[in-house]
C-alpha positions in Angstrom: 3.1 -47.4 -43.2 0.2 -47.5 -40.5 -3.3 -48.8 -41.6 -6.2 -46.5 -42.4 -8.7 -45.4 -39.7 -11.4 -46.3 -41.8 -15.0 -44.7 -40.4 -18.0 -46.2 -41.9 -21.5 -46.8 -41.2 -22.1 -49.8 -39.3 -25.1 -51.7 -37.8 -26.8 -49.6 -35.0 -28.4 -50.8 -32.2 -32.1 -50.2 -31.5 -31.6 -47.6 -29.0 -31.3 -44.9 -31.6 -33.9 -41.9 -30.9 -35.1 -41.1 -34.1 -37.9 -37.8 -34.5 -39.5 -37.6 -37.3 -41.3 -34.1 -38.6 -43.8 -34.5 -41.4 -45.8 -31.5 -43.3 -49.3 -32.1 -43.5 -49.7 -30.2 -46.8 -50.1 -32.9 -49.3 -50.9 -36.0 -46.6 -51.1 -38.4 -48.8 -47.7 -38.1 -50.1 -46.7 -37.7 -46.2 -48.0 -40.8 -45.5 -46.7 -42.5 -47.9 -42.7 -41.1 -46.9 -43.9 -41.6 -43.4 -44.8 -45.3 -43.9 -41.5 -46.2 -45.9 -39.5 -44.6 -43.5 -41.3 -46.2 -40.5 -40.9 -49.9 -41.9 -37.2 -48.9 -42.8 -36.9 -47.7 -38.9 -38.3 -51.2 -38.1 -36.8 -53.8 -40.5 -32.9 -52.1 -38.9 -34.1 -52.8 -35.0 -35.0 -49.2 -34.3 -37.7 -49.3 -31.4 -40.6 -47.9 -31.7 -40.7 -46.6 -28.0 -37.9 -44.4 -29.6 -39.2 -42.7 -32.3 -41.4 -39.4 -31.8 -43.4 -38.3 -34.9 -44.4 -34.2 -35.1 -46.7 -33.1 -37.8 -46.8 -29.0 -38.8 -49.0 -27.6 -41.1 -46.4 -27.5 -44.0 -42.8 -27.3 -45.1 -42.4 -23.9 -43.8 -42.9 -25.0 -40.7 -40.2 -27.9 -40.9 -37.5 -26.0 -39.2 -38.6 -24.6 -36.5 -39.7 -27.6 -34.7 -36.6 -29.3 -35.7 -35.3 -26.8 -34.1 -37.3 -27.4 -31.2 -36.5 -31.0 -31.3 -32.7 -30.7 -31.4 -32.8 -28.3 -28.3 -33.7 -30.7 -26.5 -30.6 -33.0 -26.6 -33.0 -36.3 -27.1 -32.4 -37.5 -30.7 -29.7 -38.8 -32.0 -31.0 -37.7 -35.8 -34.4 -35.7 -36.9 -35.9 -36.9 -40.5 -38.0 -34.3 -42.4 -41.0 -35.2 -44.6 -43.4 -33.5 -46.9 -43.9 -32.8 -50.4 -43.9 -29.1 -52.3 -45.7 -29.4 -56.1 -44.5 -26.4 -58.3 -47.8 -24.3 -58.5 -48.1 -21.7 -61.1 -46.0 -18.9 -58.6 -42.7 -18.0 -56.9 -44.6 -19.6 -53.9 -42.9 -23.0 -54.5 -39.5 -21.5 -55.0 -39.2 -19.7 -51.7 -41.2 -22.8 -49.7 -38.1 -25.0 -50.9 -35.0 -22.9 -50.7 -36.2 -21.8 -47.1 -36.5 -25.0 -46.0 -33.8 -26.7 -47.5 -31.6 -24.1 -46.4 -32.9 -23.7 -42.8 -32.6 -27.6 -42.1 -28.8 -27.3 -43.9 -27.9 -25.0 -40.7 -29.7 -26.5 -38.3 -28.0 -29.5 -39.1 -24.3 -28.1 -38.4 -25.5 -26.2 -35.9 -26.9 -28.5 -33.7 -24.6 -31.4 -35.1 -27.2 -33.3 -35.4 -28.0 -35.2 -38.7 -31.1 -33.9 -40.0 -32.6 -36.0 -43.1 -34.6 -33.9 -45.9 -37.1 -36.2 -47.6 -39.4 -33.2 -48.1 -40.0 -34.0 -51.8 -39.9 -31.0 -54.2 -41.6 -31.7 -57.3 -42.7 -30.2 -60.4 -46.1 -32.5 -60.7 -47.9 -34.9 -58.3 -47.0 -37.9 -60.1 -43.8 -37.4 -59.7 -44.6 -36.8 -55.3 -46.4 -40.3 -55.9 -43.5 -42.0 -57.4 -40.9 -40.6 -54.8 -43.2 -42.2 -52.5 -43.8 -45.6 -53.6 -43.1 -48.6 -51.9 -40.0 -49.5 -54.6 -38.8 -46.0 -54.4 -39.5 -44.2 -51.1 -37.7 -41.2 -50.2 -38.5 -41.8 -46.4 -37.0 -45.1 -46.3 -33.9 -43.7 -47.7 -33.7 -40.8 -45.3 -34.3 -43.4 -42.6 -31.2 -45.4 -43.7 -29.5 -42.3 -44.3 -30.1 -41.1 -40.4 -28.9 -44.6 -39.4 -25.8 -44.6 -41.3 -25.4 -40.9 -39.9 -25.9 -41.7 -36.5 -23.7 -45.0 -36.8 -20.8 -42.4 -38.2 -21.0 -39.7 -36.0 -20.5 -42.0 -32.8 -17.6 -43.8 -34.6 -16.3 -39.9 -34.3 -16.8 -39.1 -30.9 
């Protein structure tokens, strides 16, 4: 019987090229997801030089420059960050579907991993504890996009 062709994520170099889009609606939590996933981005050997960091006004906005971004053939994985707190509306409802669902297709569409660490929360303790430094949704998006990217060229 032959051996397995075994793909899994392996150790990628530095010259990754790595966007990052962030929602300025609740910065504080951005910043936060930003920081965890930059230090992730840093700790695996990514380059700075490679890494391109867009803000938009808010989640809603997410896609659209990811879709931007991936038009442009120059990253090898996009990572989304934000936070939506439930509110006392639909508002939050149809901010996260959207957006969840928009970055879903743009994701096999492009084929291109796109990372969602845009946090969708019922309070804002619960944004602050997604975004600590022991529990960071950014940094695992970033290791996520890694892991991605480290897969994906194991397939072409």
């Amino acid at each position: 019987m032959a051996a397995i062709h075994h793909i899994r994520a392996r150790a990628v170099a530095g010259d990754c090229r790595i966007a990052i889009v962030m929602s300025r609606y609740n910065h504080l939590i951005g910043e936060r997801l930003l920081s965890g996933c930059l230090q992730t981005l840093s700790n695996k050997g990514v380059d700075e030089k490679n890494i391109t960091l867009l803000e938009v006004p808010g989640a809603f906005e997410i896609p659209l420059a990811v879709s931007r971004l991936a038009g442009t053939n120059n990253y090898d994985a996009i990572i989304t960050l934000g936070a939506v707190i439930r509110g006392e509306t639909a508002h939050f409802d149809l901010i996260c579907s959207e957006c969840s669902r928009a970055l879903a297709e743009l994701a096999l569409e492009m084929q291109l991993p796109v990372l969602f660490g845009v946090l969708t929360v019922d309070t804002k303790e619960q944004a602050m504890a997604r975004s600590s430094e022991e529990n960071n949704k950014g940094s695992e998006c970033a290791a996520a996009a890694l892991e991605m990217i480290s897969v994906l060229r194991q397939i072409a």
